[in-house]
Z-matrix of the N, CA and C atoms (Angstrom, degrees):
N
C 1 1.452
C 2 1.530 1 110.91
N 3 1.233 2 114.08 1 -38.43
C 4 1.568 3 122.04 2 -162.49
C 5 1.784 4 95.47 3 -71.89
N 6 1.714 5 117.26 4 -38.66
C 7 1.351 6 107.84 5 174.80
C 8 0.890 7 124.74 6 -74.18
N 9 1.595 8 135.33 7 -15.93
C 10 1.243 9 147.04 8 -164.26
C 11 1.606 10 89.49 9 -80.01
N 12 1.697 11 127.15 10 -49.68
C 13 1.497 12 107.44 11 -148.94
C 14 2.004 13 89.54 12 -94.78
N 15 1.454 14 119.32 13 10.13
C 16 1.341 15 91.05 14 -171.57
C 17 1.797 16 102.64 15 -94.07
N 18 1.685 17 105.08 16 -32.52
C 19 1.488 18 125.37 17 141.14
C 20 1.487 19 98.72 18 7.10
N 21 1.885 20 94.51 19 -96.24
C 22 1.395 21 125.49 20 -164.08
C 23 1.494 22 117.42 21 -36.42
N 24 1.203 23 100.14 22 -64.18
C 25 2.207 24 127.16 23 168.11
C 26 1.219 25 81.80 24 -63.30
N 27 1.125 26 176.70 25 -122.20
C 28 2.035 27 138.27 26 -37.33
C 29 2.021 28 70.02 27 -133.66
N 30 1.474 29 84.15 28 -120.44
C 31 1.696 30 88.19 29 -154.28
C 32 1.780 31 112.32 30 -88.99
N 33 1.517 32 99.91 31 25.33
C 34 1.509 33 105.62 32 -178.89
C 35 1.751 34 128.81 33 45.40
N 36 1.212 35 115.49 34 173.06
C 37 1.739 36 118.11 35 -142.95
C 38 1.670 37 86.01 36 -73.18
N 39 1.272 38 117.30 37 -55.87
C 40 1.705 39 117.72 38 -161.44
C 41 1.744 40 108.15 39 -45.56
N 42 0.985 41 115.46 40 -66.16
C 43 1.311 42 143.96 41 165.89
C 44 1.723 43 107.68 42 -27.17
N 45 1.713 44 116.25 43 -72.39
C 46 1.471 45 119.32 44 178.27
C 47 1.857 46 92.98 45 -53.09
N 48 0.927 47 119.73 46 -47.76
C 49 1.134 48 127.32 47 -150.66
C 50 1.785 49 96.28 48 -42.61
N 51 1.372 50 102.05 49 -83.99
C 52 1.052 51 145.18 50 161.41
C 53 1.677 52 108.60 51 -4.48
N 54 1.082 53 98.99 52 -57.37
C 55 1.972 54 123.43 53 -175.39
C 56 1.550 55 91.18 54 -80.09
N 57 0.966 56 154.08 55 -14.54
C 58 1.422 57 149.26 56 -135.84
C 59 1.459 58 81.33 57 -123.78
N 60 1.803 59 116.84 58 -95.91
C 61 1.119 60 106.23 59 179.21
C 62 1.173 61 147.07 60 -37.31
N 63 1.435 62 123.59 61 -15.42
C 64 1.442 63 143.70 62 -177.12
C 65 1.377 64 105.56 63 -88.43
N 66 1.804 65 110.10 64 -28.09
C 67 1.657 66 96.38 65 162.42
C 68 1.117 67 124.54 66 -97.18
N 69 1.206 68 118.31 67 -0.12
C 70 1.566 69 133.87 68 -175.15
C 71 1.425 70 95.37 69 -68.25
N 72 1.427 71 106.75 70 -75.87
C 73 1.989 72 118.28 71 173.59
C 74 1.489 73 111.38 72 -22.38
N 75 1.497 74 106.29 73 -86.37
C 76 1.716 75 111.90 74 177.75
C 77 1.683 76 110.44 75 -39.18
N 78 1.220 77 128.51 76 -38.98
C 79 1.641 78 125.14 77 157.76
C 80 1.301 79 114.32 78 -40.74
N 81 1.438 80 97.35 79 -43.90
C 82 1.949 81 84.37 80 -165.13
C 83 1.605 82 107.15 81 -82.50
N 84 1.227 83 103.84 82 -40.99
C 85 1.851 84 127.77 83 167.88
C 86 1.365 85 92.09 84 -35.06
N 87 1.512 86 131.16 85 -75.71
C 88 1.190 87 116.16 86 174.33
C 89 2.029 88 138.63 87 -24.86
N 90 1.872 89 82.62 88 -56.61
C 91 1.319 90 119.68 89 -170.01
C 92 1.726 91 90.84 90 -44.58
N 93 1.672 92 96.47 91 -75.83
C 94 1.795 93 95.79 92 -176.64
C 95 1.458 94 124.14 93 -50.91
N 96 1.510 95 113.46 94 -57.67
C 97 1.514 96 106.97 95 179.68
C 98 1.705 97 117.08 96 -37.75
N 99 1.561 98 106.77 97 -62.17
C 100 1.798 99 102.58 98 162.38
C 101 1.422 100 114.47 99 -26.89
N 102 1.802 101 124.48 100 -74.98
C 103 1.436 102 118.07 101 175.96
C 104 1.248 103 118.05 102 -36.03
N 105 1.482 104 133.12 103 -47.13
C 106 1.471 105 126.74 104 -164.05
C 107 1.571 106 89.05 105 -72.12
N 108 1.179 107 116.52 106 -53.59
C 109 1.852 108 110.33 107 -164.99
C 110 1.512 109 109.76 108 -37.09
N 111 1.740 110 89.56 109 -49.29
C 112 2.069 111 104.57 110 -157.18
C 113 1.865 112 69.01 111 -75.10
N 114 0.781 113 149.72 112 -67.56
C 115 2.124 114 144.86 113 -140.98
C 116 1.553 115 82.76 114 -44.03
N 117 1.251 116 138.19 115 -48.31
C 118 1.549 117 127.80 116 -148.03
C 119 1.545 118 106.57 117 -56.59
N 120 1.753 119 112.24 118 -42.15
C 121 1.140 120 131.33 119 -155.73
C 122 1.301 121 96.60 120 -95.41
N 123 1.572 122 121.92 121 -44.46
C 124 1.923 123 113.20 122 -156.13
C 125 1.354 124 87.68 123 -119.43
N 126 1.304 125 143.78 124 42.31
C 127 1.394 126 113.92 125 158.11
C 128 2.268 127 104.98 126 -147.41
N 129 1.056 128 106.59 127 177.25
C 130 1.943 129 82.76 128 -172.79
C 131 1.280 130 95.58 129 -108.29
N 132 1.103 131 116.60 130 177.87
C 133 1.494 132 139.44 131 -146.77
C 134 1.877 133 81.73 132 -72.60
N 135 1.165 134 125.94 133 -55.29
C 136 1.478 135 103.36 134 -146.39
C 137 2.023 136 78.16 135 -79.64
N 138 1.501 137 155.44 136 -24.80
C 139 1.588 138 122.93 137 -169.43
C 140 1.630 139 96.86 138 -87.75
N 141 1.304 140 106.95 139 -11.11
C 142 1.767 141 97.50 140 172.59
C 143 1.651 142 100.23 141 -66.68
N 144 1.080 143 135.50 142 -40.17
C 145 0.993 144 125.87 143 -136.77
C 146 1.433 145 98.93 144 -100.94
N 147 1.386 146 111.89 145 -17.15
C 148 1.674 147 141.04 146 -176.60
C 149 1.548 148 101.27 147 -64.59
N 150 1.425 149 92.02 148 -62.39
C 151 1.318 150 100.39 149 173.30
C 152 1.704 151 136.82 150 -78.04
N 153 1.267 152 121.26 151 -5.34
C 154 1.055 153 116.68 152 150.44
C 155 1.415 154 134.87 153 -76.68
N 156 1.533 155 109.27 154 -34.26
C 157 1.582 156 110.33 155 133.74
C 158 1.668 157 143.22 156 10.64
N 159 1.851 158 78.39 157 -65.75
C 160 1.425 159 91.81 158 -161.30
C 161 1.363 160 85.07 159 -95.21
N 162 1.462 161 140.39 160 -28.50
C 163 1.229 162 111.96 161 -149.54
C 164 2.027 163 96.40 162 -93.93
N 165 0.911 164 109.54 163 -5.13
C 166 1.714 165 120.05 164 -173.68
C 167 1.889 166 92.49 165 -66.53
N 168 2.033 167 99.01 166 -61.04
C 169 1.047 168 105.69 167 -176.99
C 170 1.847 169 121.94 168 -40.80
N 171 1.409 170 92.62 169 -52.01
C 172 1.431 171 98.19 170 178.00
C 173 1.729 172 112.42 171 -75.09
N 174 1.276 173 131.99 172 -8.50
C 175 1.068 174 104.86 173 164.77
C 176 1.367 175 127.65 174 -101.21
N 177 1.518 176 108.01 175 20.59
C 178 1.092 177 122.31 176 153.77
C 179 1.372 178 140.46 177 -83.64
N 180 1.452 179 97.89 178 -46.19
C 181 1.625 180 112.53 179 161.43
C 182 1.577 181 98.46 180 -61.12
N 183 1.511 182 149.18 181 -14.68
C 184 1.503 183 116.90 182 166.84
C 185 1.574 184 96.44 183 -107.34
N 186 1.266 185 133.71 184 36.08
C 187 1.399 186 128.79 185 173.58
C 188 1.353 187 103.72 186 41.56
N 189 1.534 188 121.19 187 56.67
C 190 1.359 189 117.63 188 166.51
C 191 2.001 190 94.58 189 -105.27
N 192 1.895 191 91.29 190 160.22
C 193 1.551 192 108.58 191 -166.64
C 194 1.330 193 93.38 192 -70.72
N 195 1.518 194 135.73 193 -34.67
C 196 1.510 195 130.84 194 -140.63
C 197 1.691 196 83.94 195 -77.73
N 198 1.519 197 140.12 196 -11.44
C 199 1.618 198 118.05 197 -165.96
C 200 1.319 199 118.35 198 -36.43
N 201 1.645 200 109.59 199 -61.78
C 202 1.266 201 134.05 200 -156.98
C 203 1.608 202 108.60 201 -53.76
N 204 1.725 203 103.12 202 -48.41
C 205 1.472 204 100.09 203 174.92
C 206 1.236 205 123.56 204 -60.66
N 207 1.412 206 114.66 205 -48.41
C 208 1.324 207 129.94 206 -179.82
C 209 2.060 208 108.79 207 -52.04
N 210 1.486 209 108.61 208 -26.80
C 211 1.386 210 89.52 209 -161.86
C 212 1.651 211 82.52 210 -108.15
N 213 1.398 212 144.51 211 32.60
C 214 1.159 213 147.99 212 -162.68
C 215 2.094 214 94.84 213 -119.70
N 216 0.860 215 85.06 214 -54.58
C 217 1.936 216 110.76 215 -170.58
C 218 1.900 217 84.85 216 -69.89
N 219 1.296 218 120.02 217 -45.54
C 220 1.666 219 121.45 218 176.51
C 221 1.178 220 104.69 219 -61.99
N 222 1.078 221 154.99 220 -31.55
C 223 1.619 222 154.65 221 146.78
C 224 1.036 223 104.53 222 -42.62
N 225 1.369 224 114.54 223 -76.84
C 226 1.561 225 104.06 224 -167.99
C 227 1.707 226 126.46 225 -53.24
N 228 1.346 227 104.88 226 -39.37
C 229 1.342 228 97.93 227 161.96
C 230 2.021 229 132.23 228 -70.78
N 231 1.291 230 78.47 229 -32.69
C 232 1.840 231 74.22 230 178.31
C 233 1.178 232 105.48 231 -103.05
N 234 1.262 233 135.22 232 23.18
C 235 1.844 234 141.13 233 129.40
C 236 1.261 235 126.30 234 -67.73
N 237 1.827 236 107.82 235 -16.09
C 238 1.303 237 103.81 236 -177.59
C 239 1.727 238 100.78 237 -125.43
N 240 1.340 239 118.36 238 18.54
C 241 1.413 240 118.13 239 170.95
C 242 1.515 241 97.58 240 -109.57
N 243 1.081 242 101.63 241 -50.05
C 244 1.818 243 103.63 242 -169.89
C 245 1.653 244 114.46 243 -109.30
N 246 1.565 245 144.28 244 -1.16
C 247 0.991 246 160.16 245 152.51
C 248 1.779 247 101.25 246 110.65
N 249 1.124 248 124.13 247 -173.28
C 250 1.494 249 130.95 248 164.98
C 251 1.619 250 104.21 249 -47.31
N 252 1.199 251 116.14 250 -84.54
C 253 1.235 252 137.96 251 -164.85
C 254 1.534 253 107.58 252 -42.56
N 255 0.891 254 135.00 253 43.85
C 256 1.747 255 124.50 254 -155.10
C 257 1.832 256 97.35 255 -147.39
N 258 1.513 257 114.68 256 138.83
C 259 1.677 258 122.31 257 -171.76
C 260 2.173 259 90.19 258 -62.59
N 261 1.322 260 100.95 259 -24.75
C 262 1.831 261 72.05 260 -177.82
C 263 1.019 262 118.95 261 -100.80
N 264 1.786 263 130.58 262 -19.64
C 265 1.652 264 107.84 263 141.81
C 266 1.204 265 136.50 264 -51.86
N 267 1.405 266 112.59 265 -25.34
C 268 2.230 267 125.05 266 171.20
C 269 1.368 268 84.79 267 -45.40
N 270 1.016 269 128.45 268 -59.55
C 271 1.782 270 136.45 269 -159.39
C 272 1.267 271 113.46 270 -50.56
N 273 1.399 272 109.00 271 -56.43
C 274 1.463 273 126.65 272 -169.38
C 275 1.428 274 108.86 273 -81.45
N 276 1.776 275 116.17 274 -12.90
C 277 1.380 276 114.44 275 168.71
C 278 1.796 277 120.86 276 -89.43
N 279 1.408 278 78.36 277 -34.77
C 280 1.552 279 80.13 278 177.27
C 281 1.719 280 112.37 279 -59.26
N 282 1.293 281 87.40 280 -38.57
C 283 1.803 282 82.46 281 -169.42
C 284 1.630 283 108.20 282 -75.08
N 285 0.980 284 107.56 283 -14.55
C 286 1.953 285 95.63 284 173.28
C 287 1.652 286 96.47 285 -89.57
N 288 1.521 287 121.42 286 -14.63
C 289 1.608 288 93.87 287 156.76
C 290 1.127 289 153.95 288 -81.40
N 291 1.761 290 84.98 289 -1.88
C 292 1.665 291 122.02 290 -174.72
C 293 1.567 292 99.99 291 -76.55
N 294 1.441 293 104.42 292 -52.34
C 295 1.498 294 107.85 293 -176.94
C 296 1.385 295 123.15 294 -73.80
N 297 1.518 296 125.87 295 -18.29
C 298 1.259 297 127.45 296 164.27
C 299 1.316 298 116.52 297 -93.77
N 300 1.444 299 109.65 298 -2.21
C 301 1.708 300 103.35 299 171.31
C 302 1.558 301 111.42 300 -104.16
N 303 1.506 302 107.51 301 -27.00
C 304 1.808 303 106.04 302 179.85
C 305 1.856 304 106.08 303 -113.26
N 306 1.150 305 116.93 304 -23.53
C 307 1.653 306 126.64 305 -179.44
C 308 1.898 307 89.81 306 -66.98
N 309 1.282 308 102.54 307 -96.56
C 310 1.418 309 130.22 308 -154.45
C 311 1.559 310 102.00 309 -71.17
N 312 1.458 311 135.07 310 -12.44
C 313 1.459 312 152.90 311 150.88
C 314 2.194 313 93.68 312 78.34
N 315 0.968 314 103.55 313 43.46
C 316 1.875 315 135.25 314 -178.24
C 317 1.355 316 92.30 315 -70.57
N 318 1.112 317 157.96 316 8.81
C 319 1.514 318 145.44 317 -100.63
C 320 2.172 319 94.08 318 -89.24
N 321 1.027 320 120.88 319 -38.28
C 322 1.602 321 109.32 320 171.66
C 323 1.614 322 117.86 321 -73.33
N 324 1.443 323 94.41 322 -47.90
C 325 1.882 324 73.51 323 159.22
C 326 1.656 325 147.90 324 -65.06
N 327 1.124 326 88.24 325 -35.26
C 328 1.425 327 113.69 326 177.42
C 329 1.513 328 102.53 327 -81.15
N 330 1.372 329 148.00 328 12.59
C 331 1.477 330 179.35 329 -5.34
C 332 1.657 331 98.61 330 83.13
N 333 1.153 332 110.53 331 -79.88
C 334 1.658 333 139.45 332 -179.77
C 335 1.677 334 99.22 333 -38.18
N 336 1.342 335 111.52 334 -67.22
C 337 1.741 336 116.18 335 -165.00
C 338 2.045 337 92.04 336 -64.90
N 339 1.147 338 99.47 337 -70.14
C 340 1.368 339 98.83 338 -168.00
C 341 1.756 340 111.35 339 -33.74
N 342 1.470 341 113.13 340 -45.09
C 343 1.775 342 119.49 341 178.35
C 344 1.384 343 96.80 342 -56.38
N 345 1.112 344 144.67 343 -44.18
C 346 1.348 345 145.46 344 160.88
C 347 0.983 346 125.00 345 -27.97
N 348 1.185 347 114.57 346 -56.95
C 349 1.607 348 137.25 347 -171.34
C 350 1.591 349 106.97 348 -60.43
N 351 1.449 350 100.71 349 -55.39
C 352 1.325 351 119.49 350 -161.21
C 353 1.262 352 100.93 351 -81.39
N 354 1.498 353 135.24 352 -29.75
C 355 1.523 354 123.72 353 153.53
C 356 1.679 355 141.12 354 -30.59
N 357 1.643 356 67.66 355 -53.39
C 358 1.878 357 93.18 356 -176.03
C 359 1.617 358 108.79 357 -60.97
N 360 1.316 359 99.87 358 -53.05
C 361 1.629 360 123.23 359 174.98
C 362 1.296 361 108.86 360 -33.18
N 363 1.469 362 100.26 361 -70.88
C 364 1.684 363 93.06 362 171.63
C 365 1.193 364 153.15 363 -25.45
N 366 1.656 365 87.43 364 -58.06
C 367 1.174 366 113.61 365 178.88
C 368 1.403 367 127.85 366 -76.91
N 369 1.098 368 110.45 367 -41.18
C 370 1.495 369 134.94 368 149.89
C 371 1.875 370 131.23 369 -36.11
N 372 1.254 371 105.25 370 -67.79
C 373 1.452 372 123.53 371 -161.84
C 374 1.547 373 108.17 372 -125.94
N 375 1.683 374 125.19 373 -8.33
C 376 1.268 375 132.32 374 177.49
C 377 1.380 376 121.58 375 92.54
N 378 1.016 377 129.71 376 151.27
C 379 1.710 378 136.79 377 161.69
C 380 1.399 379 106.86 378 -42.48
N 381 1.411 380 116.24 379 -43.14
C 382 1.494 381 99.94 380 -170.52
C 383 1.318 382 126.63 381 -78.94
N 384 1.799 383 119.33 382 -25.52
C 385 1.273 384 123.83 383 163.00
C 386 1.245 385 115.19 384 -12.58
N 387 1.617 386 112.54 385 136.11
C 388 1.190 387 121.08 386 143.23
C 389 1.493 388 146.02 387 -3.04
N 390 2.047 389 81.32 388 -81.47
C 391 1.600 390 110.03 389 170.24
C 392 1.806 391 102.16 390 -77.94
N 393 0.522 392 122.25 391 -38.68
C 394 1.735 393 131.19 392 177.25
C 395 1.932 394 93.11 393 -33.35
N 396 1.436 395 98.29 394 -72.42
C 397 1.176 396 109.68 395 165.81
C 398 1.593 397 148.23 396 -49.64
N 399 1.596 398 104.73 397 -15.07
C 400 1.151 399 126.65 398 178.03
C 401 1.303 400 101.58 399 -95.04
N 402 0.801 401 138.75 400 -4.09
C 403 2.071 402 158.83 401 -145.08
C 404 1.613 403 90.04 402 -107.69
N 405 1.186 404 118.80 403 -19.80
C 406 1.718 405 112.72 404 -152.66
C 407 1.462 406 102.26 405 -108.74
């Protein structure tokens, strides 16, 4: 109770609020960058590469700047576990076209990677896929 009313009086709920979540984020920002560091050492080329994936993906879904790098370094690794041609580089391409077509607002390049993507996809995993479908 006693924190709730100093909350209330000091810099009020919007405000804590505000400061709270903003350190919560940079925690987790932390949290992952650590994982990718320790992934280099404790995990193999194709869940490193799994996981950069995901973390590009997710720093897209919070419109953070780091996507592009993150899904750039995901190429390179799952180009060299599974070759170009493979559904988890499509992944790692699409998403640097995501980020140079909606991040960096690139809109013909970021055009270019995604047609890529959606090639491979095809060819790869089929028209009917899911992600095949998410390609479009």
């Amino acid at each position: 109770k006693n924190i709730m009313h100093l909350i209330e009086d000091g810099v009020g709920f919007d405000k804590f609020n505000v400061t709270v979540t903003s350190l919560v984020k940079e925690w987790a920002f932390r949290v992952i960058e650590n994982e990718i560091k320790v992934g280099v050492y404790g995990l193999s080329q194709v869940q490193y590469g799994m996981l950069l994936n995901n973390v590009a993906q997710l720093y897209y879904e919070i419109d953070d700047s780091r996507m592009l790098a993150a899904a750039k370094e995901a190429i390179r690794v799952n180009e060299s576990a599974h070759g170009r041609q493979s559904k988890q580089t499509a992944k790692s391409i699409s998403l640097v076209g995501i980020g140079l077509y909606y991040v960096e607002d690139k809109k013909e390049e970021g055009m270019e990677w995604m047609k890529e993507s959606l090639k491979i996809r095809r060819k790869k995993i089929g028209e009917k896929h899911e992600d095949t479908a998410d390609s479009y």
